[in-house]
FIBA-376584 format. One record per residue (C-alpha): residue number from 1; residue in three letters; x, y, z. Coordinates in Angstrom, 2 decimals, always signed. Layout:
BEGIN
[NUM,ALA,[X,Y,Z]]
...
***
This chain:
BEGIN
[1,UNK,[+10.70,-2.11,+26.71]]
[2,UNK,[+14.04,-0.04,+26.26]]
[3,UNK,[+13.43,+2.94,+24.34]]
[4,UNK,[+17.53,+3.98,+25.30]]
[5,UNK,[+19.21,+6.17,+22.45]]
[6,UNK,[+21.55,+3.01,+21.12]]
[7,UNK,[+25.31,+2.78,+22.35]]
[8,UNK,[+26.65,+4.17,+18.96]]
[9,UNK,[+24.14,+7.38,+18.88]]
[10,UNK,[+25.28,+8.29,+22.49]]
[11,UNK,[+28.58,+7.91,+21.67]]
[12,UNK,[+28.44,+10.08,+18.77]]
[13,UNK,[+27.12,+12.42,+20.63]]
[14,UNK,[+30.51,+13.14,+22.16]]
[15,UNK,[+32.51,+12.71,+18.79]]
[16,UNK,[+34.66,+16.28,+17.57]]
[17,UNK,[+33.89,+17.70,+14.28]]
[18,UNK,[+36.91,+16.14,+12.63]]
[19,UNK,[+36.20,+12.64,+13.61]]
[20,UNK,[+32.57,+13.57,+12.04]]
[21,UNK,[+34.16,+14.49,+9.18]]
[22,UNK,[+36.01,+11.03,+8.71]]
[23,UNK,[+33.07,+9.32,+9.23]]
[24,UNK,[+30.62,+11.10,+6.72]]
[25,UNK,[+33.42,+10.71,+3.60]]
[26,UNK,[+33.68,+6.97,+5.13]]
[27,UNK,[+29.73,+6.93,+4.43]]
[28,UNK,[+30.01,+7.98,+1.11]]
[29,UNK,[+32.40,+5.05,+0.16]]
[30,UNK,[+30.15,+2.03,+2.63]]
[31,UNK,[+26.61,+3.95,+3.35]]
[32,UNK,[+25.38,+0.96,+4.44]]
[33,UNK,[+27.44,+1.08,+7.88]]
[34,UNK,[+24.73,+1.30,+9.90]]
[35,UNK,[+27.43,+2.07,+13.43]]
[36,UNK,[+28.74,+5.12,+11.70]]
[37,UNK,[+25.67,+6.08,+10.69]]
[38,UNK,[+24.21,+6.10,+14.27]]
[39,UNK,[+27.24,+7.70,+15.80]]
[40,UNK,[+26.91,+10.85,+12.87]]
[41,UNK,[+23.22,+10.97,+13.87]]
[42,UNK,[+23.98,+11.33,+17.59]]
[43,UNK,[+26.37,+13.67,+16.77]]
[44,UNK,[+24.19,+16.48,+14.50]]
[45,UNK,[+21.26,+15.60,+16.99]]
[46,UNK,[+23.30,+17.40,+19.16]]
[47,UNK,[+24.15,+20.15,+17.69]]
[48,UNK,[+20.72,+20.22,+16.08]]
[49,UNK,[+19.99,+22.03,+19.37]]
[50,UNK,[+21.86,+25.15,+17.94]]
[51,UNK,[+22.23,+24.89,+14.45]]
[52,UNK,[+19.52,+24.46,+11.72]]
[53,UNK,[+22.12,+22.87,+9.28]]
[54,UNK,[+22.95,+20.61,+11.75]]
[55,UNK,[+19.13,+19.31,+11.98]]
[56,UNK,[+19.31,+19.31,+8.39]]
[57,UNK,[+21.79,+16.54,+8.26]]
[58,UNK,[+20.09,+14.54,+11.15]]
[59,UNK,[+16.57,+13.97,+9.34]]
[60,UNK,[+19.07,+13.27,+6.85]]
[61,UNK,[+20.60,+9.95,+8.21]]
[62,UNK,[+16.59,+9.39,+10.14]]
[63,UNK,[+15.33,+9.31,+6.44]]
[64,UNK,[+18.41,+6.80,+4.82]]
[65,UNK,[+17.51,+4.63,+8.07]]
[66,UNK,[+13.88,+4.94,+7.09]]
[67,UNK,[+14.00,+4.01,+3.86]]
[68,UNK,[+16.83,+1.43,+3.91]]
[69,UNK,[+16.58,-0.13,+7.38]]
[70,UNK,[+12.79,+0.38,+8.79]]
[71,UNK,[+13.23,-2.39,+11.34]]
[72,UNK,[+16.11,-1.00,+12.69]]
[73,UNK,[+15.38,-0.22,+16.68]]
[74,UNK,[+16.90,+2.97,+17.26]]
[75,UNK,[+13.75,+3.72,+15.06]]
[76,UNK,[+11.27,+2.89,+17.98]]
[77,UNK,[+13.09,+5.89,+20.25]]
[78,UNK,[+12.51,+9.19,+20.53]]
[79,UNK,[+14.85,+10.71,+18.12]]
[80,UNK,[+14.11,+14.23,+18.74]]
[81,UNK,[+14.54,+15.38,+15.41]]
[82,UNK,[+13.76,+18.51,+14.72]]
[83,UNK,[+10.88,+18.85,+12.62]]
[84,UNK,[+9.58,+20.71,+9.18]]
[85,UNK,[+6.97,+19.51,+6.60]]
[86,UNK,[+9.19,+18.38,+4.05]]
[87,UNK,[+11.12,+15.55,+6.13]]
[88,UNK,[+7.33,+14.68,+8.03]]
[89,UNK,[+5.94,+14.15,+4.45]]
[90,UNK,[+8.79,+12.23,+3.17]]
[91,UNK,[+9.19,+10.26,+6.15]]
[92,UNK,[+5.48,+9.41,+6.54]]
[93,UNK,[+5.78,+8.33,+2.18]]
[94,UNK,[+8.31,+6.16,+3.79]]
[95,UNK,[+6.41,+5.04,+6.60]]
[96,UNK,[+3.44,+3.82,+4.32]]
[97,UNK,[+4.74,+2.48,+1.70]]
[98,UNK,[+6.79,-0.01,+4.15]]
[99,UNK,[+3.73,-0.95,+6.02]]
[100,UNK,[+2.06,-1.52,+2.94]]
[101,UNK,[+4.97,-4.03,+2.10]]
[102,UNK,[+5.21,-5.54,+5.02]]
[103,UNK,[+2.23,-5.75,+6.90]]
[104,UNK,[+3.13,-8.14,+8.79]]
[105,UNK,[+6.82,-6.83,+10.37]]
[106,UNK,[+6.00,-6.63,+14.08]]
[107,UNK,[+9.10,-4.36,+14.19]]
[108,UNK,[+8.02,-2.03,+11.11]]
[109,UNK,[+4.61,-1.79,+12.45]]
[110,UNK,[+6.06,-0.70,+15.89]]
[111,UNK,[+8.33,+2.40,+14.43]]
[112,UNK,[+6.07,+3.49,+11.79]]
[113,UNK,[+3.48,+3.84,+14.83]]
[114,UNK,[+5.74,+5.53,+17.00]]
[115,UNK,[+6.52,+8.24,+13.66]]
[116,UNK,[+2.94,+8.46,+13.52]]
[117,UNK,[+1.64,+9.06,+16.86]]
[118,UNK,[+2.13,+12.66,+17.05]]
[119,UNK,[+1.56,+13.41,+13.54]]
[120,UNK,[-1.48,+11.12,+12.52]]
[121,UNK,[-3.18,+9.88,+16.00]]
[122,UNK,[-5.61,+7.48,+13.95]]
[123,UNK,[-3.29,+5.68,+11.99]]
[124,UNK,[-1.09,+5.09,+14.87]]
[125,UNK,[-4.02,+3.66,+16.74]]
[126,UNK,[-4.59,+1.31,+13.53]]
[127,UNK,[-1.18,+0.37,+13.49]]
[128,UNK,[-1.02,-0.64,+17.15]]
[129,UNK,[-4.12,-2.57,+16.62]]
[130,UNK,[-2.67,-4.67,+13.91]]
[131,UNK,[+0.20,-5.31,+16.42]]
[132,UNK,[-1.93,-6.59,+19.02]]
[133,UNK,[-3.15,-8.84,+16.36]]
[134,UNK,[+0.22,-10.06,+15.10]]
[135,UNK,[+2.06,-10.20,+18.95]]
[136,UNK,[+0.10,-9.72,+22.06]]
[137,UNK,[+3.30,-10.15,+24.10]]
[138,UNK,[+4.83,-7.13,+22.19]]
[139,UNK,[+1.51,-5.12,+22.02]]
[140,UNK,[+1.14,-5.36,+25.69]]
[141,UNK,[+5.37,-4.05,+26.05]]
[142,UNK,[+4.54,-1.34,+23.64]]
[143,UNK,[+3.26,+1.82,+24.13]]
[144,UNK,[+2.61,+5.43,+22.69]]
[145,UNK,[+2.04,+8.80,+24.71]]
[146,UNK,[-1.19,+9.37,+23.89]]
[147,UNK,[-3.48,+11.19,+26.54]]
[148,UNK,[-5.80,+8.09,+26.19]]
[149,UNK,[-4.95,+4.53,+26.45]]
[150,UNK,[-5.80,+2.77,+23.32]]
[151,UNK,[-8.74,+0.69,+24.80]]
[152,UNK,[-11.10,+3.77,+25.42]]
[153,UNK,[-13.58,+4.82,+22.94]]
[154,UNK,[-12.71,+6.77,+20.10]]
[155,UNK,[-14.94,+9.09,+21.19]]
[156,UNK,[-16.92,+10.03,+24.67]]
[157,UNK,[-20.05,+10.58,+22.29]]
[158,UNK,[-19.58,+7.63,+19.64]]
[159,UNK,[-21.52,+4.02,+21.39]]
[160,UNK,[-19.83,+1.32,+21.99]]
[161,UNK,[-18.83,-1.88,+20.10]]
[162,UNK,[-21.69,-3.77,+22.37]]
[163,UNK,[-23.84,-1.22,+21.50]]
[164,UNK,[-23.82,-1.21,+18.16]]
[165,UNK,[-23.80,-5.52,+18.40]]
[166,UNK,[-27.18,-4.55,+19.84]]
[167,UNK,[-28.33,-2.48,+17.70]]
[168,UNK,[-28.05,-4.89,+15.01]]
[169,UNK,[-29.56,-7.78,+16.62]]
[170,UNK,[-32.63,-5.39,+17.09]]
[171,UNK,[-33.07,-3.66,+14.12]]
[172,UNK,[-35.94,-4.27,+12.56]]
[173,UNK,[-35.55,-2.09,+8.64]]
[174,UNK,[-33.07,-3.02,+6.39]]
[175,UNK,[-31.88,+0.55,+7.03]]
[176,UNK,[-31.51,+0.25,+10.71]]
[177,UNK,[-29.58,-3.01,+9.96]]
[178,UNK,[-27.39,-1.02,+7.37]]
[179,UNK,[-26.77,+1.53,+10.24]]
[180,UNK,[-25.08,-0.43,+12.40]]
[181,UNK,[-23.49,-2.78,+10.20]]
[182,UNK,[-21.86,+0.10,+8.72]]
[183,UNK,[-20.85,+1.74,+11.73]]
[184,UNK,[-19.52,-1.82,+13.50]]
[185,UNK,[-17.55,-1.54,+9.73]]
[186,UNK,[-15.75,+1.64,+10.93]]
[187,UNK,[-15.03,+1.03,+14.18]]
[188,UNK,[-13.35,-2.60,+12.64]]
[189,UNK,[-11.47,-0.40,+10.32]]
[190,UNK,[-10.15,+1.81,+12.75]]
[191,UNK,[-8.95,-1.10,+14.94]]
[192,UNK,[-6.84,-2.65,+12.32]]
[193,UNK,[-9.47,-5.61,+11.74]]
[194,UNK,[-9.59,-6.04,+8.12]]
[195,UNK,[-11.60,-8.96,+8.24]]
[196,UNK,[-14.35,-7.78,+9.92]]
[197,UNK,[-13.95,-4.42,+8.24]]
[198,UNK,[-15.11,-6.45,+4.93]]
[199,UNK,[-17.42,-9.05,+6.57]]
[200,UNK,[-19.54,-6.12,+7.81]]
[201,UNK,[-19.37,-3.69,+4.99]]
[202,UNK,[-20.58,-5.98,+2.78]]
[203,UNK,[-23.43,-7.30,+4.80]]
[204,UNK,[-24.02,-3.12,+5.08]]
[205,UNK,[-24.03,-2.27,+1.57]]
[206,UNK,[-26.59,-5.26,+0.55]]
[207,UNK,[-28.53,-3.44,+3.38]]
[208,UNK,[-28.18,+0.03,+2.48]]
[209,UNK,[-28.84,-1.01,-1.40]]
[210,UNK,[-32.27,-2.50,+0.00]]
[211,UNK,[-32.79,+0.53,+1.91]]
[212,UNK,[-31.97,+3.26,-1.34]]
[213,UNK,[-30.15,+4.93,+0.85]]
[214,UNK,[-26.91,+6.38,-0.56]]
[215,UNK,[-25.32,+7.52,+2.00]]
[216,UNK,[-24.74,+4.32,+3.95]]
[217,UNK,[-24.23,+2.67,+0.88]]
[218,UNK,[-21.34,+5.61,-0.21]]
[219,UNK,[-19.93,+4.51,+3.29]]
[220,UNK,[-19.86,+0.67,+2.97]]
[221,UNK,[-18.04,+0.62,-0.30]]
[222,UNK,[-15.27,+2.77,+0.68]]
[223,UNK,[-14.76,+1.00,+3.85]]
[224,UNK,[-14.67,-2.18,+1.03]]
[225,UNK,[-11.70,-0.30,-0.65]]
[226,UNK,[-10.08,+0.66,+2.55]]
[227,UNK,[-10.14,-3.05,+3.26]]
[228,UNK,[-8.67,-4.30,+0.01]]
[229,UNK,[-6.27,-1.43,+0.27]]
[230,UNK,[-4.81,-2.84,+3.38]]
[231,UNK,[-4.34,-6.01,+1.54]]
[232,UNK,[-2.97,-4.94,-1.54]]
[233,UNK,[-5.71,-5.20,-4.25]]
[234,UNK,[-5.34,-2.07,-5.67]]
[235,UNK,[-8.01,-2.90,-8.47]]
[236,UNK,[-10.62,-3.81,-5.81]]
[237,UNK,[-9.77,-0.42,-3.68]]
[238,UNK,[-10.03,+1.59,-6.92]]
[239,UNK,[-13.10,+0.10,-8.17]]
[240,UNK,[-14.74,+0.71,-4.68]]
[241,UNK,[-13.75,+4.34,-4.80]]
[242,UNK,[-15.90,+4.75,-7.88]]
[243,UNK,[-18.64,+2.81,-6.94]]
[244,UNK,[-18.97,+5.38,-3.83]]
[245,UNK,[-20.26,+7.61,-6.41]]
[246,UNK,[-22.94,+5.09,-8.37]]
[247,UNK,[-25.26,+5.72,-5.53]]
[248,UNK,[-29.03,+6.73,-4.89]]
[249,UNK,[-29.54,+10.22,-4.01]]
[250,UNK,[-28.55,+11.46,-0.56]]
[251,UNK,[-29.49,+14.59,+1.31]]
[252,UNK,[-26.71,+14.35,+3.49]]
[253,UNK,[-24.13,+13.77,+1.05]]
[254,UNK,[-25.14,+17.18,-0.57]]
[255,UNK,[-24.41,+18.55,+2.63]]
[256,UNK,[-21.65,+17.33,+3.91]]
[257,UNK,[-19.93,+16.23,+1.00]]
[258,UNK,[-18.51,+12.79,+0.11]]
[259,UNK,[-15.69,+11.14,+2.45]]
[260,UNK,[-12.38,+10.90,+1.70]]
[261,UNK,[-10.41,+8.63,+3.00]]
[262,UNK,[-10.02,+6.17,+0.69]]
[263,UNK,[-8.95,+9.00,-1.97]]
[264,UNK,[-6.26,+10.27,+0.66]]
[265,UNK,[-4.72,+6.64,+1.12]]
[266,UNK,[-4.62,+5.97,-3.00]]
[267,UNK,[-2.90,+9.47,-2.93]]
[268,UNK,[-0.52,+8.80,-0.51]]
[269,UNK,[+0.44,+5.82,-2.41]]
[270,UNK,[+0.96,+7.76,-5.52]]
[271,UNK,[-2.58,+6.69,-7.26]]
[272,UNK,[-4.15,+9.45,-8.73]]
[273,UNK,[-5.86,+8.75,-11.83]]
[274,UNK,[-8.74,+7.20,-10.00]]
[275,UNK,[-9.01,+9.98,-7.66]]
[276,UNK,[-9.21,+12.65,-10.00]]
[277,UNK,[-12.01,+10.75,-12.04]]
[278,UNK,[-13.76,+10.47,-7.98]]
[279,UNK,[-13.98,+14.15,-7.66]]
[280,UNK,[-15.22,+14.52,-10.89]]
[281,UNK,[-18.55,+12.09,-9.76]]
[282,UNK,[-18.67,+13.45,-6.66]]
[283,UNK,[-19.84,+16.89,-8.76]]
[284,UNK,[-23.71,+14.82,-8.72]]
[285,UNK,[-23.24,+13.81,-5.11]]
[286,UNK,[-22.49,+17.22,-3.78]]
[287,UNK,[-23.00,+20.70,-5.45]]
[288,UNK,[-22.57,+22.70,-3.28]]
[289,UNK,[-18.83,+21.55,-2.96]]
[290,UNK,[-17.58,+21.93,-6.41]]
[291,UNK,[-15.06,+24.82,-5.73]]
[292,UNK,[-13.45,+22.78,-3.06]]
[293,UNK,[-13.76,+19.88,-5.69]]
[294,UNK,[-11.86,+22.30,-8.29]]
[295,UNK,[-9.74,+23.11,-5.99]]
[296,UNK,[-8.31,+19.45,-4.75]]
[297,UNK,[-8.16,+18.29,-8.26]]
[298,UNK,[-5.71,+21.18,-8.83]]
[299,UNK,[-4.02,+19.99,-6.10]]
[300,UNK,[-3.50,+16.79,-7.08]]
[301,UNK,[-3.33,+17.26,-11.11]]
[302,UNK,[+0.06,+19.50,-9.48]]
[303,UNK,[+1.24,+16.47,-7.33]]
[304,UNK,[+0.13,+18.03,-4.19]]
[305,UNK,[-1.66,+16.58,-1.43]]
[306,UNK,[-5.30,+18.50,-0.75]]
[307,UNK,[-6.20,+19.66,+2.43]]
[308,UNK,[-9.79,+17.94,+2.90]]
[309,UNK,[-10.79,+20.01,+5.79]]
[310,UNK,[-12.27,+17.21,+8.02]]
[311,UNK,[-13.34,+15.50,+5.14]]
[312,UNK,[-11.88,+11.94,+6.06]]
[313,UNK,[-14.11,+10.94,+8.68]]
[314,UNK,[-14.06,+7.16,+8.29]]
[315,UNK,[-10.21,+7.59,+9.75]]
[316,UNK,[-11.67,+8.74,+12.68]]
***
């Protein structure tokens, strides 16, 4: 696949600072000219090299390209923008909330996975798994430097898919069964298989529920609200996030606290009614946690995002 800077951002690259000029007041009167646009953004990558206002006005014209244009290619290059939390947060806000609209925009899916793959190595890998889904032709064009190719296991320790198919077909308690249907639920999520991610989740939380044991059970019904996240159904992913909480007692919740991923991806969406009322029922589920639970709902009762220190494990 060509990942070339596009004709217009290498030509911009050699523009002089008056011609710049001309074409940022020309923006201001026609911003949707997309060729000036790329030629200004070759031109302050450039000097981005030497000058932090320069940069500046680069993630500038990445971010009105984000937000206006996501399917644009010059999206799926290496940019080489230079980077700072405030244009990595808005651009991954961007970056969601078009893959949330468009789920199925092979292009989208492409450069919100190529933003993502140094910043969030997970959710790239789930993005490039939906695109193998959508277009094997362009799945098998497209790739990401990762140090891994995306068909290794997520982990050297975690078993394999056939492993955990075996497990099931020999488990012989309901909390064996619950085991691996849950963990063959994660692994689906993580892949980008929303189907399965449901099919088994369910079949785990009937089996955890016969088992009384809450933590499995805590684990299948937010993979359920991942799920209907990924489709849209707000209400379902919301009501799953509090029935996480409505749980038997579980040892290992108290001591390793709830997960959060599902409360991270309704945040990052703007939701956070429902995740404030979580963290207050997570207060039974883990007590030994309540300062860092007082702590993340200040976070987000101040519109910041928490830092849940390893606490999203479902994500991988």
């Amino acid at each position: 696949m060509d990942r070339e800077l596009p004709e217009e951002v290498l030509e911009g690259m050699s523009l002089p600072s008056t011609a710049a000029r001309a074409l940022e007041e020309a923006l201001e009167r026609t911003p949707e000219d997309l060729s000036a646009r790329l030629k200004l953004l070759g031109y302050y990558l450039l000097a981005s090299v030497a000058s932090q206002d320069a940069a500046v006005l680069a993630s500038r014209h990445v971010l009105w390209l984000i937000a206006h244009v996501p399917e644009a290619k010059v999206l799926e290059t290496a940019l080489g923008v230079p980077a700072n939390e405030a244009f990595a947060a808005e651009a991954g806000r961007l970056w969601r909330a078009h893959v949330e609209a468009q789920p199925r925009n092979v292009q989208v899916l492409i450069n919100a996975a190529r933003f993502f793959s140094q910043l969030d190595r997970p959710f790239a890998e789930h993005l490039r798994y939906r695109l193998r889904n959508l277009d094997p032709e362009r799945f098998a064009d497209f790739s990401i430097d990762f140090d891994a190719p995306i068909e290794a296991p997520p982990r050297a320790d975690e078993p394999t898919i056939a492993e955990l198919e075996d497990d099931l077909v020999h488990a012989e308690t309901d909390r064996e069964r619950a085991e691996a249907l849950v963990a063959l639920a994660t692994r689906a999520f993580r892949m980008g298989d929303v189907e399965t991610t449901r099919a088994r989740a369910e079949a785990g939380l009937d089996a955890a529920r016969a088992a009384v044991d809450g933590s499995l059970a805590h684990r299948a019904e937010l993979l359920l609200g991942l799920a209907a996240l990924e489709e849209g159904d707000l209400g379902a992913a919301r009501t799953h996030l509090l029935d996480a909480t409505r749980i038997p007692h579980s040892p290992a919740l108290q001591s390793f606290g709830p997960d959060m991923s599902l409360a991270r991806r309704l945040l990052e969406r703007g939701i956070r009614a429902p995740v404030l009322e979580y963290f207050e029922a997570c207060r039974e589920l883990w007590t030994m946690g309540h300062a860092l639970l007082d702590a993340w709902s200040a976070d987000v009762a101040e519109g910041r995002m928490p830092n849940f220190l390893g606490s999203c494990r479902l994500q991988g």
